[in-house]
N, C-alpha and C positions, 0 to 999 in steps of 0.2 A: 494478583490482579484484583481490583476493586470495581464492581459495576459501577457505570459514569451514567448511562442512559440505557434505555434498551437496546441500541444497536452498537452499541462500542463500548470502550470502557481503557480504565487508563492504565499501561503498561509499568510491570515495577522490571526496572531490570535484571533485578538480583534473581528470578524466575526465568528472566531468560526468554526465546521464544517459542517454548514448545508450548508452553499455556498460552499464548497468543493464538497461536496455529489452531490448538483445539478449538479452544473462541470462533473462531473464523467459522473453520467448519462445522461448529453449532447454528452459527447464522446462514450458513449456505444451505442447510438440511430443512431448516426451521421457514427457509423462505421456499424451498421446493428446486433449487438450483445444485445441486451437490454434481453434477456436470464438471461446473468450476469449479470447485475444492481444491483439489491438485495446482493450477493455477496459478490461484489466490493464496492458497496457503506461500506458495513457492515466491508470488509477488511481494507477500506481503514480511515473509525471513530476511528479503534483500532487501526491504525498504528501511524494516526494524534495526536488522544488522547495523545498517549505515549508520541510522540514528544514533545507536547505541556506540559505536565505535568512534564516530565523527563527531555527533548533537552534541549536546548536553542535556541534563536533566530537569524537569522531568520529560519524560517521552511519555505521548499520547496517540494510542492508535484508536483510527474509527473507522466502522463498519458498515455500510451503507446500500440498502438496495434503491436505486433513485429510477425514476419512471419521467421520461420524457416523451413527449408528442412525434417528435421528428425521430429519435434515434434509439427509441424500445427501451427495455429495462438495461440496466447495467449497475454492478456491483462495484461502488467506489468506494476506494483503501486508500485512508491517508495516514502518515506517521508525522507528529508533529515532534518536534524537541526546541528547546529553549537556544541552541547553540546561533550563531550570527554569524560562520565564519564560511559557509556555500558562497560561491555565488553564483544567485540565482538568475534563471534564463541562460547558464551556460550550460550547465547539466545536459539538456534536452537536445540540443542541438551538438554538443560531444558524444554523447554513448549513442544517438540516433542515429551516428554514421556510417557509412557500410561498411566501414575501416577498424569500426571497435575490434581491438581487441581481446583477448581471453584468456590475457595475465590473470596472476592471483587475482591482485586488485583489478576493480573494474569490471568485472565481466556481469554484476549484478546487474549493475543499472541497463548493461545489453539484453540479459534476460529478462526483465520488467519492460523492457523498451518491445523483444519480440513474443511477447504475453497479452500484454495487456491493446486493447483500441486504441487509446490514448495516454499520455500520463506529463506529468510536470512539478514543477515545484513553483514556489513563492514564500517570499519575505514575512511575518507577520512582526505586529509588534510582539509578540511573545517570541520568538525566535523565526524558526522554519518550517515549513511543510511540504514534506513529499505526496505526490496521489499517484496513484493508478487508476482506471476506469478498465473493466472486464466485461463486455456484451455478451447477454444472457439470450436464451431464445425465448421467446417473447411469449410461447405457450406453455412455460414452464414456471415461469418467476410468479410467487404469488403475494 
C-alpha cells in the first residue's frame, strides 16, 4: 500500500486485506474511535473482498471521519475499483432484504448492510464505488 492522502490511501492487491485492516485501525485509534474497529475493519474486508474478486484494478480504499450538523460524526468506507459490470442501485435494495441470505456468496453485503448506519454504491466515471457510513459517539470522535 502507498499513502494517497492522510486519511486513505490506495490498495495494491497482491497485499491483500490485512494491510488495509491495519490501516483502518490506525485511523480509528488516531481519531479516538477504536469502539469501531471491529466493525469497520469487518465492513470494510466485505467491501475490499468484493472489489477485488468482482472490480477491476486499480482498487482504492478511503478512510474517512466526516462531521455533520444533523447526524454526528461518522466513519465513511469507500472501495472504489475501475470494474462497470454492478449494477448500481440494486445492490442496496437486494442484500437490504430481510430475506438475504447466508450463502457462501452474498452474505457480505448482508453484514455491511447490519453494521453499518447507512451504505450504497454508485457509478463513476472511473468505474464503481461502494460506501459504508459507521455512527461514532459524538464525545468520542476527535
Amino acid at each position: 500500500m502507498t499513502s494517497d492522502e492522510p486519511d486513505g490511501f490506495v490498495c495494491d492487491p497482491a497485499l491483500g486485506t490485512s494491510a488495509a485492516r491495519q490501516n483502518v485501525r490506525s485511523c480509528l485509534s488516531q481519531w479516538h474511535v477504536e469502539g469501531l474497529a471491529d466493525d469497520a475493519v469487518l465492513v470494510l474486508s466485505e467491501l475490499l473482498s468484493n472489489a477485488l474478486r468482482h472490480g477491476a484494478p486499480p482498487v482504492r480504499v478511503s478512510v474517512t471521519l466526516r462531521r455533520t450538523r444533523h447526524d454526528g460524526p461518522t466513519v465513511h468506507i469507500e472501495v472504489a475499483d475501475a470494474g462497470h459490470t454492478l449494477n448500481c442501485g440494486v445492490s442496496g435494495s437486494r442484500w437490504g432484504h430481510p430475506t438475504c441470505t447466508m450463502d457462501e456468496n452474498g452474505r457480505g453485503l448482508c453484514l455491511v448492510d447490519a453494521l453499518s448506519s447507512r451504505w450504497g454504491d454508485e457509478p463513476t466515471p472511473q468505474g464503481h464505488t461502494v460506501w459504508a457510513d459507521l455512527a461514532c459517539d459524538a464525545g468520542r470522535a476527535t
